[in-house]
One Martini backbone bead per residue (centre of mass of N, CA, C, O) as a GRO file, in nm:
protein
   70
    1UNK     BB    1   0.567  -0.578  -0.624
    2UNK     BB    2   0.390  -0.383  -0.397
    3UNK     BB    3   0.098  -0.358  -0.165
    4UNK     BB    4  -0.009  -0.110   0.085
    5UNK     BB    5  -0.234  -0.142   0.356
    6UNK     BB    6  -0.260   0.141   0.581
    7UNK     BB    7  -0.314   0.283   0.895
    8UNK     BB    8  -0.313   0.616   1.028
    9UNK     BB    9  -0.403   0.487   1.332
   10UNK     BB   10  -0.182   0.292   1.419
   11UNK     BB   11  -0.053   0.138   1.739
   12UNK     BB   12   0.114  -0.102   1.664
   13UNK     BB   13   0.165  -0.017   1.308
   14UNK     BB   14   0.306   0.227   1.257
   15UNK     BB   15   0.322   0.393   0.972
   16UNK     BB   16   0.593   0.570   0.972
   17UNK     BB   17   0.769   0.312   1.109
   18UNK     BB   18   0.697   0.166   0.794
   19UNK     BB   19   0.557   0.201   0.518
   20UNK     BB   20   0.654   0.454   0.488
   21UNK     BB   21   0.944   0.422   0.497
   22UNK     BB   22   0.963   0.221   0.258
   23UNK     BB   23   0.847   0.393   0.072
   24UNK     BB   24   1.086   0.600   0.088
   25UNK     BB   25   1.347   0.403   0.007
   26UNK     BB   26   1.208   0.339  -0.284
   27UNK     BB   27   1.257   0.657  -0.376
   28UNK     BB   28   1.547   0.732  -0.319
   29UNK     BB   29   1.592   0.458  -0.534
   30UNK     BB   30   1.410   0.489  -0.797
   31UNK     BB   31   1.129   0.252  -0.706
   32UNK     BB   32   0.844   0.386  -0.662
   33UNK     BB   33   0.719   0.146  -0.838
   34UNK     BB   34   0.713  -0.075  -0.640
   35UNK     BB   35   0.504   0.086  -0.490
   36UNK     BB   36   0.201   0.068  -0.291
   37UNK     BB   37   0.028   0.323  -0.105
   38UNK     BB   38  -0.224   0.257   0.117
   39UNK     BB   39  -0.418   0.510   0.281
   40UNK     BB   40  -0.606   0.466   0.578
   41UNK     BB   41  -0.855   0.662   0.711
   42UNK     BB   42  -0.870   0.640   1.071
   43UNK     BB   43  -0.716   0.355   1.100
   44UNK     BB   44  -0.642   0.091   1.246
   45UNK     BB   45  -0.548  -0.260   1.338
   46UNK     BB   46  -0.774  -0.343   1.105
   47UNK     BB   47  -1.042  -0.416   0.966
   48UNK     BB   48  -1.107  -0.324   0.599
   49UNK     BB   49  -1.360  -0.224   0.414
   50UNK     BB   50  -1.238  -0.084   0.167
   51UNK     BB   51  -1.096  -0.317   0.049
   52UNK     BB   52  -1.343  -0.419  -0.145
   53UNK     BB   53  -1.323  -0.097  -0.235
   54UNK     BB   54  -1.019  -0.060  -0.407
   55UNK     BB   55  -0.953   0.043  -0.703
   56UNK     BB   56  -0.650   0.015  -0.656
   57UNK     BB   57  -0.632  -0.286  -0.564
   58UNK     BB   58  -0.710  -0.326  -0.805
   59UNK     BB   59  -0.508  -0.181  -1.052
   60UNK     BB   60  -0.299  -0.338  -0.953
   61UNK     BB   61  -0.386  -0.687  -1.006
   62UNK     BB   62  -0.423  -0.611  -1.322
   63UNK     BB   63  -0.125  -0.504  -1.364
   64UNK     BB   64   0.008  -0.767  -1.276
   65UNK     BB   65  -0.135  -0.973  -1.455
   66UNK     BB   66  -0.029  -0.846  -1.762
   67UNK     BB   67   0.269  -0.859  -1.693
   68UNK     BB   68   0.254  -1.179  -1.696
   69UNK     BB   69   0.139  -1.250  -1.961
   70UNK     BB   70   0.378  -1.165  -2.113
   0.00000   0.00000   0.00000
């Protein structure tokens, strides 16, 4: 499982021709629970302070270390 943090205005590395791409190739091979897309509005290819409150970010890591001490 990866979890991907993109900025929806990055001009460096677009979200479009690669997040979004990646996250749409493991949806169409029924994947799609594999891939966590979280898109930062505004964001271009900086630093982003809501990762530090980023929900998301927290239940993908907390879900994926409950399946590991499984």
């Amino acid at each position: 499982p990866v979890c991907i943090i993109h900025g929806d205005d990055d001009k460096v590395v677009p979200l479009v021709e690669n997040s979004a791409t990646l996250n749409a190739i493991y949806e169409s091979a029924r994947q799609g629970s594999l891939v966590t897309l979280i898109v930062a509005e505004g964001q271009g290819h900086n630093f982003w302070e809501g990762f530090f409150r980023c929900q998301t970010l927290v239940d993908f890591a907390i879900d994926r270390a409950k399946a590991a001490a499984k």
